[in-house]
C-alpha positions as CSV (number, residue, x, y, z in Angstrom):
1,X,45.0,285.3,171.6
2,X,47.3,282.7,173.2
3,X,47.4,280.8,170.3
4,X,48.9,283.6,168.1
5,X,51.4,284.7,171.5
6,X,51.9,280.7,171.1
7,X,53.0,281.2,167.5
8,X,55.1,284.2,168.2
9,X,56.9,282.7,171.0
10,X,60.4,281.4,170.5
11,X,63.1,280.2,173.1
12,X,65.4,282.0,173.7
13,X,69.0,280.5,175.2
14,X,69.5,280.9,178.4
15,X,72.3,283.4,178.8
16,X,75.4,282.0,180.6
17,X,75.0,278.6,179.4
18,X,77.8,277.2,176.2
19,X,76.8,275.9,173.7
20,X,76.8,272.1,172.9
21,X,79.0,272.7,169.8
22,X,81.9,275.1,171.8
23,X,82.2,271.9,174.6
24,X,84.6,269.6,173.7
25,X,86.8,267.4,176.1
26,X,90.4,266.9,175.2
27,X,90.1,263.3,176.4
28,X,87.4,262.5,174.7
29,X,88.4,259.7,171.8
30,X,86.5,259.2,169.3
31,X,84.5,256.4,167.3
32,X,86.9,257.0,164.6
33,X,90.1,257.6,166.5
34,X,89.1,254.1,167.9
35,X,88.6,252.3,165.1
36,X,91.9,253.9,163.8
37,X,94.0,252.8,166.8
38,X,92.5,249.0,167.0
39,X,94.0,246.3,164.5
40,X,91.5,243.3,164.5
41,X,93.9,239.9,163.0
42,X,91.7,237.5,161.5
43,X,93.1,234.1,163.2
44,X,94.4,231.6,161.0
45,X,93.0,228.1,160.7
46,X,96.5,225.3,160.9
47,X,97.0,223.5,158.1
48,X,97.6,219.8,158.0
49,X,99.3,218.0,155.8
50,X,98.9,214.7,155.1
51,X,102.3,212.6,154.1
52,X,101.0,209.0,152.0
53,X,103.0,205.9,153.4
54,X,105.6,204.4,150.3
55,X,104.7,200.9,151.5
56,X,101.9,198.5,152.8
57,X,103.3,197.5,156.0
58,X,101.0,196.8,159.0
59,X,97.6,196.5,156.7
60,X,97.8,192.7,156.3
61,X,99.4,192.5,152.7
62,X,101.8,190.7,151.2
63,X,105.5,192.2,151.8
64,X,107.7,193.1,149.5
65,X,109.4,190.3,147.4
66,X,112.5,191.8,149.2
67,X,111.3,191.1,152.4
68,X,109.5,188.2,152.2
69,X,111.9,186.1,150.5
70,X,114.6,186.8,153.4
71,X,115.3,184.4,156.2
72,X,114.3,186.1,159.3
73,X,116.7,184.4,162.1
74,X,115.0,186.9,164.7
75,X,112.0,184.2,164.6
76,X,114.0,181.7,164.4
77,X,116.0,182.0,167.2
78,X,113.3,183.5,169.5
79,X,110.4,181.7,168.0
80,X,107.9,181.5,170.7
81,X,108.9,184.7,172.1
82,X,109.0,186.5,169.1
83,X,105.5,184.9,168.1
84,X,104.4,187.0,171.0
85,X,105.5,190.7,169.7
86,X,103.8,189.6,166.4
87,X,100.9,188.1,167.6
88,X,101.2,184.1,165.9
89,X,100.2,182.4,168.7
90,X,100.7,179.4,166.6
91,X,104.3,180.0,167.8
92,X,103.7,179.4,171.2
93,X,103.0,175.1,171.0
94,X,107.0,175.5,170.7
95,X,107.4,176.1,174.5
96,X,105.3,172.4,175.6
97,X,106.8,171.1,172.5
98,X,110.2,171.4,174.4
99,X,109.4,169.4,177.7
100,X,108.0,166.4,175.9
101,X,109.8,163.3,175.0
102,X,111.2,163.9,171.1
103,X,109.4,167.2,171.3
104,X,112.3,168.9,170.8
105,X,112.1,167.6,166.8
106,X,108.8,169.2,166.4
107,X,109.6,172.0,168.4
108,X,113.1,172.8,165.5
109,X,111.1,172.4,162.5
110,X,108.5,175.3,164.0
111,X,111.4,177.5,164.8
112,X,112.7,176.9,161.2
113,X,109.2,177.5,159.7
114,X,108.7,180.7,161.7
115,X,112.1,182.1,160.3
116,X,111.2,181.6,156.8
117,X,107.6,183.2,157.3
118,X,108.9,185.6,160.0
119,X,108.9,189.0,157.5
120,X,105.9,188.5,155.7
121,X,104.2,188.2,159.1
122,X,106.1,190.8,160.8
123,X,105.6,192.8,157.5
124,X,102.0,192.4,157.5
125,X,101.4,192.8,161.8
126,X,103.7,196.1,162.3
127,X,103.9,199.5,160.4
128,X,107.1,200.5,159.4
129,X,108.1,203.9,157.6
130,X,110.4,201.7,155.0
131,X,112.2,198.5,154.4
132,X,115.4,199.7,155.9
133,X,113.0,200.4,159.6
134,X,111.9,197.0,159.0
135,X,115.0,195.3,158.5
136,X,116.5,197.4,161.6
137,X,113.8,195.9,163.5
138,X,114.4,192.4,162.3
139,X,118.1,192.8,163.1
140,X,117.4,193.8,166.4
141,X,115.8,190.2,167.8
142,X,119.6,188.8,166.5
143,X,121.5,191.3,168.4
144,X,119.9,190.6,171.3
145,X,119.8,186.8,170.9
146,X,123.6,187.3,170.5
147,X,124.0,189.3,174.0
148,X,122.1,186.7,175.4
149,X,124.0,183.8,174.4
150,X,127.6,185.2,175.4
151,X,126.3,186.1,178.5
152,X,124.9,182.4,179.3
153,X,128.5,181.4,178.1
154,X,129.9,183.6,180.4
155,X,128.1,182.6,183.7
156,X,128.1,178.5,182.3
157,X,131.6,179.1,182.4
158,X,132.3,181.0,185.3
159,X,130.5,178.2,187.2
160,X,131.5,175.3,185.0
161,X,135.3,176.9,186.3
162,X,134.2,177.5,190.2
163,X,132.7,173.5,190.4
164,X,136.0,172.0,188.5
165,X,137.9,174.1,190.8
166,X,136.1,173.2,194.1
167,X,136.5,169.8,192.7
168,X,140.4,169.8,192.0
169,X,140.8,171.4,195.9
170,X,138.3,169.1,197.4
171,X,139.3,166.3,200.0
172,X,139.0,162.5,198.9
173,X,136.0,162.6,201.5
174,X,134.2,164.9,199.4
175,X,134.5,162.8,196.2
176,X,133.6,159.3,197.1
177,X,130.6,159.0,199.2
178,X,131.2,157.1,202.5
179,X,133.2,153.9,202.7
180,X,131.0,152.6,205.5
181,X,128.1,151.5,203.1
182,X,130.8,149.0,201.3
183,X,133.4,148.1,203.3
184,X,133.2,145.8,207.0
185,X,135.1,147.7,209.7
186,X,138.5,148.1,210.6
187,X,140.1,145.1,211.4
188,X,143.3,144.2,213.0
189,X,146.4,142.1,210.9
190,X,147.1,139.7,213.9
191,X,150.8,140.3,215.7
192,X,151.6,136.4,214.7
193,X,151.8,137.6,211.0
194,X,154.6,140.1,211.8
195,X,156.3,137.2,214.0
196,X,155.9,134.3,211.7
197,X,156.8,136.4,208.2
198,X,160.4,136.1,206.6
199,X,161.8,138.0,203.7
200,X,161.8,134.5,201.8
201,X,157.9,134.0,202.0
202,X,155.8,135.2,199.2
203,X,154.5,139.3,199.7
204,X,157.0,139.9,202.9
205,X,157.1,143.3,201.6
206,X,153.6,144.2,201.8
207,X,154.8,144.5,205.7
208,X,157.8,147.1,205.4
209,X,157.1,148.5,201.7
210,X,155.4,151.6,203.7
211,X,152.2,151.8,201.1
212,X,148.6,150.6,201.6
213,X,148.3,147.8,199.4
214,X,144.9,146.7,197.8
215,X,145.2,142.8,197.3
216,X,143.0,140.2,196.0
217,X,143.3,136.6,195.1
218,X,140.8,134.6,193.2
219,X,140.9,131.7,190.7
220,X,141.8,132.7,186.9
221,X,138.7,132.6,185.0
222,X,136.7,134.7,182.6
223,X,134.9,136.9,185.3
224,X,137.8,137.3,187.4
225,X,140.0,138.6,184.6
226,X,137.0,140.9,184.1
227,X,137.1,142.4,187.4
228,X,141.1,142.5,187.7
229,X,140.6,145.0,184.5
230,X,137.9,146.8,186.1
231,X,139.8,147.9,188.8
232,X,143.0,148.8,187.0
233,X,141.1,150.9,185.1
234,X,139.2,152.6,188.2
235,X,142.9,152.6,189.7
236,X,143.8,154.7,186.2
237,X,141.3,157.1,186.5
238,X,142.6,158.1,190.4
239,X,146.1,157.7,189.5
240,X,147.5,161.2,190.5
241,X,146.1,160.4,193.6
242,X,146.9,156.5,194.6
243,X,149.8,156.2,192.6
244,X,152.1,157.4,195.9
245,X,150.2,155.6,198.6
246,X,149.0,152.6,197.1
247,X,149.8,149.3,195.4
248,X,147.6,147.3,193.5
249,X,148.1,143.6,193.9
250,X,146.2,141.2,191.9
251,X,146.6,137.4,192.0
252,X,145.3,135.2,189.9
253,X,145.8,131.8,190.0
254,X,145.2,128.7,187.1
255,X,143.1,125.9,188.6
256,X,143.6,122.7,187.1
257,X,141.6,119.5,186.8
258,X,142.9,116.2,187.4
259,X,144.4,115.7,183.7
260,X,146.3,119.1,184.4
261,X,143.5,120.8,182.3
262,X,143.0,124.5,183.2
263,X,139.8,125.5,184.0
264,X,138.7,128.9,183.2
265,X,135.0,129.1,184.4
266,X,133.5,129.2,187.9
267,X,131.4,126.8,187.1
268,X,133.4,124.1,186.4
269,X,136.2,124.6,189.4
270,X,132.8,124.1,191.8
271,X,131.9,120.7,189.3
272,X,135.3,119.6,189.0
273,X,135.8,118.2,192.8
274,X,140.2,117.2,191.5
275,X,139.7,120.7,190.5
276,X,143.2,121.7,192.4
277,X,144.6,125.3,193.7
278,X,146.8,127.1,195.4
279,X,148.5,126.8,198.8
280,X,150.9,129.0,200.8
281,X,153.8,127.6,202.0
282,X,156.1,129.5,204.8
283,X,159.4,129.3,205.6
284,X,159.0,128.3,209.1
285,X,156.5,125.8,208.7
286,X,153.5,127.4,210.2
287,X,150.4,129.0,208.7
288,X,150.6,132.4,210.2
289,X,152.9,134.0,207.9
290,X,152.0,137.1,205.5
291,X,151.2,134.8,202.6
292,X,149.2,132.0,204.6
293,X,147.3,135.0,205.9
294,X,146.5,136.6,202.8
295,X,145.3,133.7,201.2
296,X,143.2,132.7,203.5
297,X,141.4,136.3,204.2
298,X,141.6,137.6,201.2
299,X,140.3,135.1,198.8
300,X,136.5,136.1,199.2
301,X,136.0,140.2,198.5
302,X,139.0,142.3,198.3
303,X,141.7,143.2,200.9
304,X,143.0,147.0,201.6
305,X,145.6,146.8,203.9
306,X,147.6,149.2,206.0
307,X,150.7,147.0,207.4
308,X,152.4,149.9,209.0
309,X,149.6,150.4,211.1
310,X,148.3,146.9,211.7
311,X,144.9,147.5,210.0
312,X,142.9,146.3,206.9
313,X,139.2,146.5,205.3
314,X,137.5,143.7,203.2
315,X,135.8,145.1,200.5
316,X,132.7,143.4,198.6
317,X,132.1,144.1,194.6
318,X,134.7,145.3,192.1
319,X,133.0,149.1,191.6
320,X,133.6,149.5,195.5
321,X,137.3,148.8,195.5
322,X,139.0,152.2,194.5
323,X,135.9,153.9,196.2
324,X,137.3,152.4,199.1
325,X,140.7,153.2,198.7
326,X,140.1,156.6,198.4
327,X,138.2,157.0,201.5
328,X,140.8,155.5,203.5
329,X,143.1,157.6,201.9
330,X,141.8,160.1,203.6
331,X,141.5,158.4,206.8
332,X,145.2,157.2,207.0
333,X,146.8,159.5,205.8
């Protein structure tokens, strides 16, 4: 009997409750209204392009017959340094080469050999997008040899001018090293010389002419003729500068033998004992005038005499004479 009330039974809704079709809930979206409203974009994969070089630059080959024939004066002028950028350290033997006795004749022909293979190595060490790059590149190293060069110019002359002008305004004391390592030390012209001098003897003047006067007296012979044109020339040279306080006084004298033979070599005046000379003579008999005294003090080394002042220097060796005179220039004046 259940079994058949089982068969006959049937739910029945449950009053009150809607049903599952009438509920719906304005906000509700759907699976369709999604998929409506949402845009999926597929991303895109970048594309590359690939751009073939035009030339064979930096891969080790031969250049361009209008590359490679070129001179490349960047190499040549920089050599060493610019076998540094392009890796030929073959290059750099130029830098020793420099320092060593007739190095420098290596050291040229290396320069001229890198500037004729300079573009084929540069060509075949560097990539470059064409030959005009290249060339830019090569023309570079010149420029800046170039800049570097005027500069040097500039600064060589901007001292070379700064070390002739300090020159030009310098003392006498800072052109001839000190007089002291050439010449004895100040002596005094005795008073007698003044006393016993009249304007009849031989070189009064050298004792009211107002100028230092650099005298000398030695027998005529090859050497001595020598030195007389030594120091004239030295004299030349400091002109501008001695010209208003000094006088140059050489004297040479012929020594004759007894047959009235002149001799012109120091040898034979020291052989020849009638080998005869020169004497002073003054006019009052003695042997203390200006003439007397020169002779007699200045016939070994050289004489530099101030008369105004009383004093004079003996100087030894030719080369030492204007020295001399210069620094006591300087100390007179």
């Amino acid at each position: 009997m259940d079994s058949e009330n089982d068969k006959n039974f049937e739910p029945k809704e449950a009053s009150g409750l809607p049903n599952q079709e009438d509920y719906h809930d304005p906000n509700e979206v759907t699976l369709d209204d999604f998929f409506d409203k949402v845009t999926v974009k597929k991303k895109e994969t970048p594309k590359i392009f690939l751009i073939p070089r035009d030339n064979n630059s930096g891969t080790g080959e031969e250049a361009p017959d209008s590359i490679a024939h070129k001179y490349n004066w960047g190499a040549f002028l920089f050599n060493w340094i610019w076998g540094i950028k392009y890796k030929k350290w073959s290059l750099l033997v130029i830098l020793p080469l420099i320092f060593i006795p007739y190095g420098f004749i290596a050291a040229f022909v290396m320069a001229l050999w890198a500037g004729a293979k300079g573009n084929q190595w540069a060509w075949e060490e560097v990539i470059y997008k064409n030959e005009e790059d290249f060339h830019k590149a090569q023309r570079a190293w010149v420029k800046w040899w170039i800049s570097l060069a005027s500069v040097l110019v500039l600064v060589l002359g901007i001292v070379s001018g700064f070390i002739i002008s300090k020159k030009t305004n310098a003392s006498v004391e800072d052109i001839i090293p000190s007089y002291s390592l050439w010449a004895s030390k100040e002596l005094t012209i005795p008073q007698e010389v003044y006393d016993d001098t009249r304007t009849s003897d031989k070189y009064s003047n050298f004792l009211t002419t107002g100028k230092y006067i650099i005298y000398w007296i030695k027998p005529q012979t090859d050497i001595s003729v020598k030195n007389k044109e030594y120091i004239e020339d030295s004299f030349e040279k400091y002109k501008d500068v001695l010209a208003d306080k000094f006088m140059l006084y050489p004297d040479l004298y012929e020594v004759k033998d007894a047959s009235g033979n002149v001799l012109t070599t120091k040898e034979d005046i020291k052989n020849d004992s009638t080998a005869q000379g020169v004497t002073a003579s003054c006019e009052l008999g003695k042997d203390t005038c200006i003439t007397a005294w020169l002779y007699k003090t200045c016939d070994k080394g050289f004489c530099i005499i101030n008369a105004n002042d009383k004093k004079y220097y003996k100087v030894r060796g030719k080369e030492n004479v204007v020295k001399s005179a210069l620094k006591l220039l300087n100390k007179w004046k």
